[in-house]
N, C-alpha and C positions, 0 to 999 in steps of 0.2 A: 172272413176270407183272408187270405195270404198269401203270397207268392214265394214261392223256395226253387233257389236255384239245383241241381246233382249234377254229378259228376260221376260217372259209369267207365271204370278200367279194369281192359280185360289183357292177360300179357298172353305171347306165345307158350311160354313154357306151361305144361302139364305137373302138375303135383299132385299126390293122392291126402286124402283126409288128415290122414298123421301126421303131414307135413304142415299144415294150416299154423300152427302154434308157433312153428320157428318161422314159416315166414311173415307171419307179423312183429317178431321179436328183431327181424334182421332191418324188416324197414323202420324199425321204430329204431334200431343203431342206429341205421344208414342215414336220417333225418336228422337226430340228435334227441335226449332223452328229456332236453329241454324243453321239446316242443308237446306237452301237455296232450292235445287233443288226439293224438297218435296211440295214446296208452288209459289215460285219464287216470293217472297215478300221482298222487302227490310226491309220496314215499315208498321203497319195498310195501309196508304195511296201511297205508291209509289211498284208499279208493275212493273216486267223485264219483257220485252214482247221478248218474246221468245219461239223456239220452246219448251214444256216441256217435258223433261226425264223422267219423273214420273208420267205416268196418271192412274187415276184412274178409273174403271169401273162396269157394271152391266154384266156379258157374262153368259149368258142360267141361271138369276138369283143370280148368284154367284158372289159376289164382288172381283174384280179381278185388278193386278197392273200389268200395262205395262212401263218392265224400258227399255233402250235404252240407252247403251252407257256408260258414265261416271254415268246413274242413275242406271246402275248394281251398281257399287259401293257404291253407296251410301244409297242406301236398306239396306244393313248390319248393318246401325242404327237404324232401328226395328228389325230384323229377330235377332239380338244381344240383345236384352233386354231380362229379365229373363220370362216375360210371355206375352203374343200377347192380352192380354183382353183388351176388346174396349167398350166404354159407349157409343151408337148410341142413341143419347135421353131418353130415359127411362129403355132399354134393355143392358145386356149385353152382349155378346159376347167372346166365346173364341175359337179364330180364329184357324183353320185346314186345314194345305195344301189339297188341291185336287188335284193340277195338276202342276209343277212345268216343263217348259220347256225352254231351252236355244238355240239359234239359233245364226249361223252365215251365212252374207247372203252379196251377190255380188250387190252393187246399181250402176246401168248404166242404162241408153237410149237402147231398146235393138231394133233388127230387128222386133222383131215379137210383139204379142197383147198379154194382160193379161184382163182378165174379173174381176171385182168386183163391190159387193155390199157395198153402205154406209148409215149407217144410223144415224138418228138422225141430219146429217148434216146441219149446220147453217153456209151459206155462207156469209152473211149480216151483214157488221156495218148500220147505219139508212140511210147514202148517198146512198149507193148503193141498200136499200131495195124501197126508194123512184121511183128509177131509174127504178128497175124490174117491181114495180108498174103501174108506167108509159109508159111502152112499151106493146102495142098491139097484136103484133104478138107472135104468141106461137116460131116459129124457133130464133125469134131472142131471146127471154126471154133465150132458151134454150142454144144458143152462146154464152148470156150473162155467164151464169151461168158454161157454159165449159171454159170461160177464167178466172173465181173464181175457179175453181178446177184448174187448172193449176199451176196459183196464192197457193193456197195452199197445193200442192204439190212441188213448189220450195222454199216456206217457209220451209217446213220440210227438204229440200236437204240440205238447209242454216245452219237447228238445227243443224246436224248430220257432218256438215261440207266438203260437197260432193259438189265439184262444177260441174254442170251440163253442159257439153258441145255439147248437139244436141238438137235439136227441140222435148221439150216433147206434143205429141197428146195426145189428149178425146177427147172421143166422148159419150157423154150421152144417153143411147138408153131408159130406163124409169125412171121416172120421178113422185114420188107422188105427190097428193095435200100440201097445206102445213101444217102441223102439228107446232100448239103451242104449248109447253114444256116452261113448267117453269126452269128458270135457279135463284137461289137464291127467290127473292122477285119479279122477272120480268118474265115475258113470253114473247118466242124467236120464230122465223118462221125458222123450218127444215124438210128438204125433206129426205125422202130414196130414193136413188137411183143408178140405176145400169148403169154404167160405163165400158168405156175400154179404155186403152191409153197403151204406149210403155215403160212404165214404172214398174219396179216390184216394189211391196208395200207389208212389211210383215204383215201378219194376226195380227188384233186388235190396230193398230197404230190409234191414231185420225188424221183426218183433217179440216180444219177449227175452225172457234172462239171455244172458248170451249173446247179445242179437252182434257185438262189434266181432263176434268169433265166429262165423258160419253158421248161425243158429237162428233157427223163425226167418227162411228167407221168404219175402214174399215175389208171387209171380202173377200178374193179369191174364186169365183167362181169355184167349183172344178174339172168341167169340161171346159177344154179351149180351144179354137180352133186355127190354129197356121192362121197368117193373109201374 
């Protein structure tokens, strides 16, 4: 069991998808390029692969930042600067809270089921998209793909520093086709899909590759059934 603090920011301004990329690159100026957890870049070329404290998102339009943990804190290197205005390629911006919310929340293996939706999710480096490929059967594709969400849901235990001691279950009950999405200069294969496993997950956390860039976001299903 663990306790993790989140941080849930939603601004006035509307952006569309395309936009996602610069305005993470502008708060990652706006902050200072010194502050690590904003980018999780060492160098141009060397990457911390880890979960990220700081993702960035699109939620009902609105460009939105999900911090988590030690990236509460360190938010405070934008939200501290004298004004929030962002250059999104040719546009300016001058960014207004919408919705500012803080949560603290109990992470354990629990008895019972949680329902949720994820989208955009990209479970796939190219081994293992090869692999899905190659399998025949839709249940097993689908097993395949419940033991990648498992996988990246003890990835995120790892972030947050929660060590998991009971058998976490999914079970995938639907399943889109696959949606291409451009990620930078490449386009990536992600499914939405609805989900349940014994694990609680707070509203708008990513999972899988991608997840500090609008990708795997997840969403609680508001009606839950106790299992």
């Amino acid at each position: 069991m663990k306790k993790i603090k989140t941080l849930f920011i939603s601004f006035e301004n509307e952006i569309s998808n395309n936009e996602l990329y610069a305005f993470r690159s502008a708060i990652v100026e706006k902050a200072g390029r010194n502050h690590i957890l904003f980018h999780n870049h060492l160098d141009e070329k060397k990457y911390i692969y880890r979960y990220p404290q700081i993702q960035y998102k699109i939620i009902n339009k609105k460009p939105s930042l999900m911090c988590i943990e030690k990236g509460i804190d360190e938010i405070q290197h934008f939200f501290n600067k004298p004004n929030w205005n962002l250059q999104l390629y040719d546009k300016t911006y001058e960014l207004k809270v919408q919705k500012l919310q803080v949560n603290l929340f109990t992470m354990q293996v629990w008895e019972h089921t949680f329902y949720y939706n994820l989208y955009r999710w990209n479970p796939f480096n190219q081994n293992n998209y090869r692999k899905y490929k190659n399998i025949d059967n839709i249940d097993s594709r689908k097993q395949m793909l419940e033991k990648i969400l498992i996988g990246n849901i003890i990835s995120f235990a790892k972030g947050i520093e929660w060590t998991v001691d009971k058998q976490i279950k999914v079970e995938i009950s639907q399943l889109s086709e696959v949606k291409w999405l451009r990620y930078k200069k490449t386009k990536i294969a992600c499914f939405d899909v609805q989900f349940k496993t014994n694990v609680f997950l707070p509203n708008y956390i990513g999972l899988g590759k991608h997840a500090s860039l609008g990708f795997g976001i997840v969403k609680q299903v508001k009606e839950m059934k106790n299992d």
